[in-house]
C-alpha positions in Angstrom: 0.0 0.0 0.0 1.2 3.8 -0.4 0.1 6.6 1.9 0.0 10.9 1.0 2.5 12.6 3.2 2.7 9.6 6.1 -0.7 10.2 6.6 -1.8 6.3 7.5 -6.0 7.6 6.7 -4.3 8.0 3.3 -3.6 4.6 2.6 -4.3 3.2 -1.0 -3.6 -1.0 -1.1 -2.1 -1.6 -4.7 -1.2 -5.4 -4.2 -2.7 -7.9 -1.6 0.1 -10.3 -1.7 3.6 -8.5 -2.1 5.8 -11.3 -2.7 3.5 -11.9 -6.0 5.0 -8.2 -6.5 8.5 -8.9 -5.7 8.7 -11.8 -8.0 7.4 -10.1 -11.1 9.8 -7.0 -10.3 12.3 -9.9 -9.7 11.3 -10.6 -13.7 11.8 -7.5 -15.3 15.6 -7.3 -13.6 15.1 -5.2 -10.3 18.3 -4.8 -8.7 16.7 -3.9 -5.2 13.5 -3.5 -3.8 12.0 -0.9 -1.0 10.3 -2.8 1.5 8.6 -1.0 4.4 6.6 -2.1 7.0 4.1 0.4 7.8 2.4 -0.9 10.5 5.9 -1.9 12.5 6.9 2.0 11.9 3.6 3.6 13.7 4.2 0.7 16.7 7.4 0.8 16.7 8.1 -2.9 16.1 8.6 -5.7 13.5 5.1 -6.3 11.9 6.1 -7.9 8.6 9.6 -9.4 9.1 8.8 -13.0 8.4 7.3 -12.0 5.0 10.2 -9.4 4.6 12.6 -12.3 4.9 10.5 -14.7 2.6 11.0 -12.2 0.1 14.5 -11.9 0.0 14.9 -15.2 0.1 12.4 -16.4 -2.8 13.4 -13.7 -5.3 17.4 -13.6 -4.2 18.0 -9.8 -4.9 18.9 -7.4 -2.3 16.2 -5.4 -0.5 16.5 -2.7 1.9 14.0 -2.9 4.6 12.8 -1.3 7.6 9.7 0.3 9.8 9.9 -0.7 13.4 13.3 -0.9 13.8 14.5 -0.3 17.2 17.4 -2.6 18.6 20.4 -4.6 17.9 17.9 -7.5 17.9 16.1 -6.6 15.3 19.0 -6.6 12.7 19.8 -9.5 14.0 16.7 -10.7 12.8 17.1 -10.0 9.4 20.5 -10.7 8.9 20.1 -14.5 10.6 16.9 -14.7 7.5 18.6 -14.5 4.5 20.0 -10.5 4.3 23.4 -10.0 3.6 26.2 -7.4 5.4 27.2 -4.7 2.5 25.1 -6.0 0.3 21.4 -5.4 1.9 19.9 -2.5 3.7 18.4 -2.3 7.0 16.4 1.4 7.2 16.7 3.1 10.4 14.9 6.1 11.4 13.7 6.3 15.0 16.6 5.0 17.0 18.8 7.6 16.8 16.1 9.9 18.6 14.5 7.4 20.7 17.9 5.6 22.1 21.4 7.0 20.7 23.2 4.3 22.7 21.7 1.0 20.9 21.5 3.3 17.6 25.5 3.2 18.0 25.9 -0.6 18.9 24.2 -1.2 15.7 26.5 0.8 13.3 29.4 -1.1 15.4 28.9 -4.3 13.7 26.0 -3.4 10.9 27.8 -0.1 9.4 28.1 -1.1 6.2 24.1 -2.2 6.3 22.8 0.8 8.0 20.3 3.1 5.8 19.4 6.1 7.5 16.3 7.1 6.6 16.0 11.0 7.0 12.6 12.2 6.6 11.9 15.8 6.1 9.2 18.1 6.4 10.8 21.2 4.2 14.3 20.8 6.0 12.6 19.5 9.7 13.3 15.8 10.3 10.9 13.7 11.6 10.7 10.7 13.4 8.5 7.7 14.1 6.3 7.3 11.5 6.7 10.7 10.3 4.6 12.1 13.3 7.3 13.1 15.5 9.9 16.4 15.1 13.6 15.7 15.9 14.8 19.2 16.4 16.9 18.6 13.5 17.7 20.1 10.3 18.3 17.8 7.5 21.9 19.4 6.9 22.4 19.4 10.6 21.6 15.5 11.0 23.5 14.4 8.4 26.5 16.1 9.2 26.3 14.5 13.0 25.3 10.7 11.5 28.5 11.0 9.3 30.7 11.4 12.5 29.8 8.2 14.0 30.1 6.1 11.1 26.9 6.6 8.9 27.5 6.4 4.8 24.3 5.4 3.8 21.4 8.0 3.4 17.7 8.1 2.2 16.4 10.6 2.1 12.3 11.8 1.7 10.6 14.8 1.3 7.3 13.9 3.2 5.9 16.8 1.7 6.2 14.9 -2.3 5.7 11.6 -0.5 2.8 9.9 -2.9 1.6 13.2 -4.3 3.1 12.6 -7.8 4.3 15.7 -8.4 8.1 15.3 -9.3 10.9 15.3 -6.3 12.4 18.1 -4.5 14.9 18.2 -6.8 17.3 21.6 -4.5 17.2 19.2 -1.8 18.8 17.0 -3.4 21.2 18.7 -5.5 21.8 21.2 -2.3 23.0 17.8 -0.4 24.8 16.3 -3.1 26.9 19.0 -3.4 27.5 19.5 0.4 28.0 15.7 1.1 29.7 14.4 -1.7 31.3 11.1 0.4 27.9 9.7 1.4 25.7 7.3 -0.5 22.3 8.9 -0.9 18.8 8.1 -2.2 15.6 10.1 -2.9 12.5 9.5 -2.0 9.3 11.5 -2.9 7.3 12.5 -6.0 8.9 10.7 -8.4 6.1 10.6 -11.2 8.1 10.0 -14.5 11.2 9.0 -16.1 11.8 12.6 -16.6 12.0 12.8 -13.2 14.6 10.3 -12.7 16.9 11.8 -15.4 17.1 14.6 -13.3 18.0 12.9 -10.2 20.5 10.5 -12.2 21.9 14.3 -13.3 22.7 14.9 -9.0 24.8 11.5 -9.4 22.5 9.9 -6.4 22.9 6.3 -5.2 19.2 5.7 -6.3 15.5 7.1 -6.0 12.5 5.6 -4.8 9.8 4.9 -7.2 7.0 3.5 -5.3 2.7 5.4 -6.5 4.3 6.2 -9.9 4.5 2.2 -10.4 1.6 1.3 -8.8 -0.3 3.9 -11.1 1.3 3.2 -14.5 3.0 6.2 -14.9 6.5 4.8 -14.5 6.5 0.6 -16.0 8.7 -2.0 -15.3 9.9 -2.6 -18.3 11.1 1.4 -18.9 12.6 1.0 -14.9 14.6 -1.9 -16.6 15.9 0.3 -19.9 16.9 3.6 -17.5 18.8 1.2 -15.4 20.7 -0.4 -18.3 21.8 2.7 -19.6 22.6 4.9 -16.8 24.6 1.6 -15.9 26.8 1.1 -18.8 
């Protein structure tokens, strides 16, 4: 399912069963998929990690995963089920808000696996399903994550999130510039390839592309020709 700007009354359901999903994404040469458990993010626990897992396992691509994540423990859990150190994601969000401390066990064996997801209201980050304010800028945030070991960014603009109306693109290029040794990703209003030309112009890790699918506006099949060129 897909929500408007985090709101959870927003939700649209796209696919009842989303390993059907993964596999035909899986088919037309994905090289990673988003998975997010929106239920585990507003109770701040694992809702969906068995399925999550099955996933990985049955379609053999890496996936970056998260909602829910709060302890040690958790990545545990995914990385004992089929995800792989370096090569797979595990999104954080919360923890460095809620408890700093495990936050930084994590990064002391999981570093390499640690996506940080920062999610912005204009430049305010929130936290915890998006309903909470950190205190922090975006900037600010990143600059702070960085010191204690953090490489891996995504990064959403809550206020594009699901609203089709192309991503904020100065974010993006205003971070790129500022933080050019850290891997980031976009998230938020992607709505065409157009869009993602001019995010593959910033030189980004990767974007998200999550109602644009779902709604036809951005296929498979072209998802599978942009990759193969901007990766040759």
């Amino acid at each position: 399912m897909r929500l408007k700007q985090g709101d959870y009354a927003s939700a649209t359901i796209y696919h009842e069963r989303p390993i059907d999903l993964a596999y035909a994404l899986a088919d037309y040469g994905a090289e990673r998929l988003h998975l997010v458990d929106l239920k585990g993010s507003k109770e701040g626990k694992i809702c969906e990690g068995k399925l999550f897992a099955d996933i990985r396992r049955s379609v053999n691509i890496p996936c970056e995963v998260g909602g829910g994540i709060r302890s040690l423990d958790n990545f545990h859990f995914y990385f004992d089920h089929g995800f792989e150190l370096g090569k797979d994601f595990v999104m954080v969000g919360s923890l460095p808000f809620v408890n700093r401390g495990e936050f930084e066990k994590i990064l002391h064996t999981y570093a390499a696996s640690t996506l940080l997801t920062v999610d912005a209201w204009g430049s305010a980050v929130k936290h915890s399903g998006w309903l909470k304010d950190s205190g922090y800028q975006v900037e600010a945030l990143i600059d702070e994550m960085q010191i204690v070991g953090v490489t891996n960014f995504l990064v959403t603009q809550i206020k594009k999130d699901g609203m089709l109306e192309g991503p904020d693109l100065p974010l993006y290029s205003e971070l790129a510039q500022k933080f050019p040794a850290i891997r980031l990703i976009a998230s938020g209003g992607v709505s065409s390839l157009a869009d993602l030309e001019e995010l593959a112009k910033l030189n980004l890790y990767g974007a998200i592309v999550g109602r644009a699918y779902y709604e036809g506006k951005i296929t498979a099949e072209t998802m599978r020709e942009f990759t193969s060129c901007h990766n040759s």
